[in-house]
C-alpha positions in Angstrom: 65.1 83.5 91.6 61.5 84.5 90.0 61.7 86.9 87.2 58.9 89.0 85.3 58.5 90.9 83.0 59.5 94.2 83.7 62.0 93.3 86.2 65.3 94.7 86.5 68.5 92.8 86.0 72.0 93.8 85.4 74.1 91.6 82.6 76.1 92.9 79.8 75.0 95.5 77.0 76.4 94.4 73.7 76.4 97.7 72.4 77.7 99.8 75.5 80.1 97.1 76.2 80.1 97.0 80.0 77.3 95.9 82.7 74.4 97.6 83.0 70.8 97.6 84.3 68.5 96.5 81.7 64.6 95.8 81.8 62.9 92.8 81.3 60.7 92.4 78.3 60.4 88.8 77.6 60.6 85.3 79.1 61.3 82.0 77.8 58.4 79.1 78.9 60.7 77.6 81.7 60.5 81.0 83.5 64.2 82.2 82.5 64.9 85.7 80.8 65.0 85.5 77.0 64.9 89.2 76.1 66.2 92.5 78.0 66.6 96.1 77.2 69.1 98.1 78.5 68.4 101.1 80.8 70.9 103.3 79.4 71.2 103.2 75.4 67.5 100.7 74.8 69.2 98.7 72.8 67.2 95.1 73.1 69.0 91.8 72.9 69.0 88.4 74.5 70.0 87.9 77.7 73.3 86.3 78.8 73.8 85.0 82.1 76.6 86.1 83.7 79.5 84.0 83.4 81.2 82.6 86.6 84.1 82.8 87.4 87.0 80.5 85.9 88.7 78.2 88.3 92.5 79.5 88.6 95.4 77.3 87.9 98.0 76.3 90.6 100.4 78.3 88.8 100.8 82.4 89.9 100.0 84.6 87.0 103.1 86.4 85.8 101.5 90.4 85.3 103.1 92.9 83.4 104.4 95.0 85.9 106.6 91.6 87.2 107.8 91.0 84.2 112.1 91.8 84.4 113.3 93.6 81.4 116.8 94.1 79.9 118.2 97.8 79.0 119.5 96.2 75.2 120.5 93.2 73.8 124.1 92.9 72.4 124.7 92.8 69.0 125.7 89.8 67.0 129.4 90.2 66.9 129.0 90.6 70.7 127.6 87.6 71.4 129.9 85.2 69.3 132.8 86.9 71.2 131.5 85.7 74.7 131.5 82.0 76.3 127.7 80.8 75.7 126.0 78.1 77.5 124.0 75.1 76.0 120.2 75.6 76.2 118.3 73.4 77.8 114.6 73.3 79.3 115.6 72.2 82.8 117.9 74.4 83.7 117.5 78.2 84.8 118.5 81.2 83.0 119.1 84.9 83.7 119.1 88.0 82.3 121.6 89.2 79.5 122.8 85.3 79.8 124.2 84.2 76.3 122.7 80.1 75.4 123.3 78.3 72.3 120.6 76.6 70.8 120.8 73.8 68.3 118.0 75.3 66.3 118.6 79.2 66.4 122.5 79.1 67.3 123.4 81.6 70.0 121.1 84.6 71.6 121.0 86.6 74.7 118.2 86.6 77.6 116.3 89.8 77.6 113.6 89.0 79.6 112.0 86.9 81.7 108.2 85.8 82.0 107.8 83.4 85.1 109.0 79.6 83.3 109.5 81.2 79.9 112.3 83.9 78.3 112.6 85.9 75.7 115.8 85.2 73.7 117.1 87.6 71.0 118.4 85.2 68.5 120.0 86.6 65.2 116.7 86.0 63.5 114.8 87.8 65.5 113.3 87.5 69.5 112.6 83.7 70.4 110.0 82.7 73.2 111.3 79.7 75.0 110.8 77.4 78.1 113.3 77.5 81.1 113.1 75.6 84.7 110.8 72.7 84.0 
């Protein structure tokens, strides 16, 4: 596309931090935009080209809203007193399941985030790989 100065093109304002309308004010020798001001607060900056979109990864984005969560984690004494299963990246884990790990001894699943979980260890809340 041909550009001029004095053109309209929407990109991103820097200072009202979403896409707007700006005006063309200068050009670079090759013909591309060097310069714009924006429409609605005439701030003037350099013009960015609007990014394009990322390729996605074959995995499905785990959102928020799909993420499972636990009522509370048991306390400490709690979870010595029940039967705890070895931890392991391969194998599958659910909720309020108790694992022992060689590293951070034994925790409870509170949560879990597509391949990963959240374990509540004694030392605090562990992020850890499950199901590869």
């Amino acid at each position: 596309m041909k550009y001029s100065v004095g053109g309209e093109v929407d990109t991103l304002c820097g200072r009202c931090k979403i896409e707007r309308t700006h005006r063309i004010v200068a050009l670079d020798p090759d013909g591309s935009i060097a310069q714009v001001i924006c429409a609605t607060c005439d701030s003037r900056h350099k013009y960015k080209a609007p990014k394009l979109p990322k390729a996605t990864s074959s995995k499905p984005r785990v959102t928020r809203s799909e993420k499972v969560k636990t009522s509370a984690a048991l306390s400490l004494d709690e979870m010595m007193a029940m039967p705890a299963r070895p931890y392991a990246m391969s194998h599958l884990f659910q909720i309020g399941e108790i694992i022992e790990h060689v590293k951070f001894g034994r925790g409870q699943v509170i949560q879990i985030q597509g391949d990963k979980i959240e374990v509540h260890f004694g030392e605090g809340v562990k992020l850890l790989v499950h199901g590869r």
